[in-house]
C-alpha positions in Angstrom: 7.0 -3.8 -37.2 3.8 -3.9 -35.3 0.8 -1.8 -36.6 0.4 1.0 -34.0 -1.6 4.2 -34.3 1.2 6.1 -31.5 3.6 5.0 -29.1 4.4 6.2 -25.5 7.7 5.9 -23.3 7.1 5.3 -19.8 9.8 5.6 -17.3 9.8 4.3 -14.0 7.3 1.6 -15.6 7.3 -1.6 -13.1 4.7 -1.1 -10.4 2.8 2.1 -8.8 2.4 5.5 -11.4 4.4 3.7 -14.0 2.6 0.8 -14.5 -0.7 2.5 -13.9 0.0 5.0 -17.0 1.6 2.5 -19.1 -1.6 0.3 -18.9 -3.6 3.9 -19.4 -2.3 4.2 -23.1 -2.3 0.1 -23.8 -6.0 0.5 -23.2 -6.2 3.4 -26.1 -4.7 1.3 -28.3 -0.8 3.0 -28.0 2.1 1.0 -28.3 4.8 1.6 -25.2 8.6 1.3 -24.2 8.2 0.5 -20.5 11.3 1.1 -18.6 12.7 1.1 -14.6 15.8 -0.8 -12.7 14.0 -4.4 -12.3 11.2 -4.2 -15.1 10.4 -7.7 -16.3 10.3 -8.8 -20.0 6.3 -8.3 -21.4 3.9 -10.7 -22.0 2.3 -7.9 -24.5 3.6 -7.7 -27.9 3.2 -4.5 -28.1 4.6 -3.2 -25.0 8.7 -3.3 -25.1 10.3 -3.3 -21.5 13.9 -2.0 -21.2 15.3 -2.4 -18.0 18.1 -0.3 -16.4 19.1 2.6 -14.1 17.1 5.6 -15.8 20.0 8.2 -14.5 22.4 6.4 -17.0 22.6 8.0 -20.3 23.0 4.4 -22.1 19.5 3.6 -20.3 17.5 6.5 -22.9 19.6 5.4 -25.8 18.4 1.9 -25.4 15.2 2.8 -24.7 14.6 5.0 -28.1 16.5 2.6 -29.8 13.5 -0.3 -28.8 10.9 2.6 -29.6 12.4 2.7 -33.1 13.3 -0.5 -34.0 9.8 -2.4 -32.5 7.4 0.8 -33.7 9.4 3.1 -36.1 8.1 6.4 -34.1 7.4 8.1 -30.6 4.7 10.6 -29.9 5.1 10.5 -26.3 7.6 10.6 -22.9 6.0 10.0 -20.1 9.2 10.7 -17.5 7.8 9.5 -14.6 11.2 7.6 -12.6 11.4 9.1 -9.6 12.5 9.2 -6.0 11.6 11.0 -2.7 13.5 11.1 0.4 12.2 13.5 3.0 14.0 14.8 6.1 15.6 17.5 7.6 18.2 19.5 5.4 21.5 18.9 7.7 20.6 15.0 7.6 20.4 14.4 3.7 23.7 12.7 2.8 25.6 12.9 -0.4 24.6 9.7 -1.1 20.9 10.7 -0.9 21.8 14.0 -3.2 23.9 12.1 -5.6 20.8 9.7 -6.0 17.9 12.1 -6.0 19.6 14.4 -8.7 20.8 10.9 -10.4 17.2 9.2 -10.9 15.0 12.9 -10.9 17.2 15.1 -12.7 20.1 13.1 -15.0 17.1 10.8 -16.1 14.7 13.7 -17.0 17.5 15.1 -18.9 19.6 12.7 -20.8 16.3 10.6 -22.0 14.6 13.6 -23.3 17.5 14.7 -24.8 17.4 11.5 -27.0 13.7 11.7 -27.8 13.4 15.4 -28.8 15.2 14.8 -32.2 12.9 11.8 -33.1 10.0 14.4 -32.1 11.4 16.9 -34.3 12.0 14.9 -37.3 8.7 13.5 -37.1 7.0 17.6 -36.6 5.2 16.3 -33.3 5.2 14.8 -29.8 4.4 15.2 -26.3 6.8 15.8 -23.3 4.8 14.8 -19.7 7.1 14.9 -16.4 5.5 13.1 -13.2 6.5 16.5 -10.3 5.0 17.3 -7.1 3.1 20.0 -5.3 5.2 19.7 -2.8 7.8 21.5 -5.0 6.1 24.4 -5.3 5.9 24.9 -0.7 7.8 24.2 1.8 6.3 22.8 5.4 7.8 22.9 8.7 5.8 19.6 9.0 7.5 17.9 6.1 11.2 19.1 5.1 11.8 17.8 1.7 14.6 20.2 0.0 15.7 17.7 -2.2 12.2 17.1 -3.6 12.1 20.4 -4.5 15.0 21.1 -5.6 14.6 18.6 -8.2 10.5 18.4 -9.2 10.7 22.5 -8.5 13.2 22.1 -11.5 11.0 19.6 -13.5 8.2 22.0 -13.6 10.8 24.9 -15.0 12.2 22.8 -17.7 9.0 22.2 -18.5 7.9 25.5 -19.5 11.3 26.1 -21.0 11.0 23.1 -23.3 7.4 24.3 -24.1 8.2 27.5 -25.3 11.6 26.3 -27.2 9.4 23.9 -29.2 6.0 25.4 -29.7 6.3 26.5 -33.4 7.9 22.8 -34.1 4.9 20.4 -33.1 6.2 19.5 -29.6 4.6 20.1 -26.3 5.6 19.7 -22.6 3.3 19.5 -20.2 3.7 18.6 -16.0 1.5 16.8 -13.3 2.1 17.7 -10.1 0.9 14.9 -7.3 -0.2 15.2 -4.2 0.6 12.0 -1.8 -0.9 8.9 -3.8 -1.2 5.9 -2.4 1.2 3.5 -4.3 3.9 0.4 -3.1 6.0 3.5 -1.5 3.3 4.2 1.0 2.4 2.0 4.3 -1.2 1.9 4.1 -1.7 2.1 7.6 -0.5 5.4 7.4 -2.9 6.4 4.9 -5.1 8.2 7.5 -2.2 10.8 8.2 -1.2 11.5 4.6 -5.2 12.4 4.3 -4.9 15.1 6.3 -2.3 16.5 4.0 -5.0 17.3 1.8 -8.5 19.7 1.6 -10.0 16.7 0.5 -9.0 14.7 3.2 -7.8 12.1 1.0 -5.0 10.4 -1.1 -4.6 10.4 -4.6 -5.1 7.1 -6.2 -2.9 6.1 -9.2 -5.9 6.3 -11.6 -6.2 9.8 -10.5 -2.9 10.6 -12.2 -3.4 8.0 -15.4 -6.7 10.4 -16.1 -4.0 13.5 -15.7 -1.8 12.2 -18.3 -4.3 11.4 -20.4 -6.6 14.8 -20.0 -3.1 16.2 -21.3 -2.1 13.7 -24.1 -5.6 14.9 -25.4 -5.1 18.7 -25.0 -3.6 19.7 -28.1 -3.9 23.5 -27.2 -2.3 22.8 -23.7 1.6 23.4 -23.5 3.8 24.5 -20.3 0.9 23.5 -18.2 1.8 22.1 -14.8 -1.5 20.3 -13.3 -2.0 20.0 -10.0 -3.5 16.7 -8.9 -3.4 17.1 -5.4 -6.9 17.2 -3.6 -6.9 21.0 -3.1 -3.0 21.0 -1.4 -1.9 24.0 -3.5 -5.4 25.8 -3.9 -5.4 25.9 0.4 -1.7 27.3 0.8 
């Protein structure tokens, strides 16, 4: 068992906000669990990749299961997996609703589920979900129910697990993005997606690494949901 001061899991770990917070909490020193669909095995000794579909309830039991058995503890979740898929409400399909709810929702749930008791036993931990601000107002400009259906309900579970765990060690904490420019945006439309934004700019993925870090250090900080978003909710 490798010597390791705490240990992170990261979901949605292979490339873009993933991979940008697991390499965030390598550079402190943490040991991580990096998982996602297609996640390739690590060169690092100490960072464990797991790969599989995140909305599968065997995918968190394996992924504890490496946490355990390679570090003997978790202190953090990082539940970052995540999809969007905007358009108009009558055009989503039930394949686009079964998915969003599968990858947002069933793998929020089911891998938190597994890590809370390891939390508990241990009398600490730290519960971070990846949201959006765009779950907290809708635009005629761009419709995007399913988005907040699911991050809207992110940032509530978030306070609920908050308050159900404050007197036991645990907190649960949310960022909330505005557009960042990772491999899920065209960069020649970066212009437009500025414009989104007060700052008349998009978020970079080391913009949301220093959120989840500002917050793995803020041990009086529970139920908070941090916008990150270049002024997007401040100018609603």
């Amino acid at each position: 068992m490798s010597v390791i001061r705490k240990v992170a899991i990261v979901t949605g770990a292979s490339q873009g906000l993933g991979e940008g917070i697991v390499q965030g909490f390598r550079a402190r020193g943490y040991g991580v669990v990096a998982t996602s669909r297609k996640i390739q095995p690590s060169v690092d000794p100490d960072v464990v990749t797991v790969a599989g579909d995140i909305g599968d309830p065997a995918t968190g039991k394996r992924v504890v299961a490496a946490a355990l058995e390679r570090f003997g503890r978790i202190d953090t979740l990082v539940n970052n997996a995540g999809i969007f898929i905007g358009k108009p409400f009558t055009d989503y399909t039930e394949e686009d609703y079964r998915l969003k709810l599968r990858t947002n929702l069933d793998g929020f749930f089911f891998t938190t589920q597994q890590v809370v008791p390891v939390m508990l036993k241990q009398g600490s931990g730290h519960l971070i979900q990846i949201t959006a601000s765009t779950a907290e107002f809708a635009s005629s400009r761009a419709p995007a129910i399913i988005a907040m259906l699911t991050k809207g309900g992110l940032n509530s579970a978030t306070r609920a697990l908050a308050i159900e765990y404050a007197k036991q060690g645990i907190r649960a904490n949310a960022v909330a993005p505005g557009v960042i420019m990772t491999p899920m945006h065209d960069p020649a439309n970066s212009e437009a997606l500025a414009a989104f934004h007060p700052m008349n700019r998009v978020g970079t993925v080391e913009d949301i690494v220093r959120a989840v870090l500002y917050l793995e250090d803020a041990a009086f900080s529970t139920g908070e949901i941090m916008h990150v978003d270049g002024g997007l909710i401040a100018g609603r």
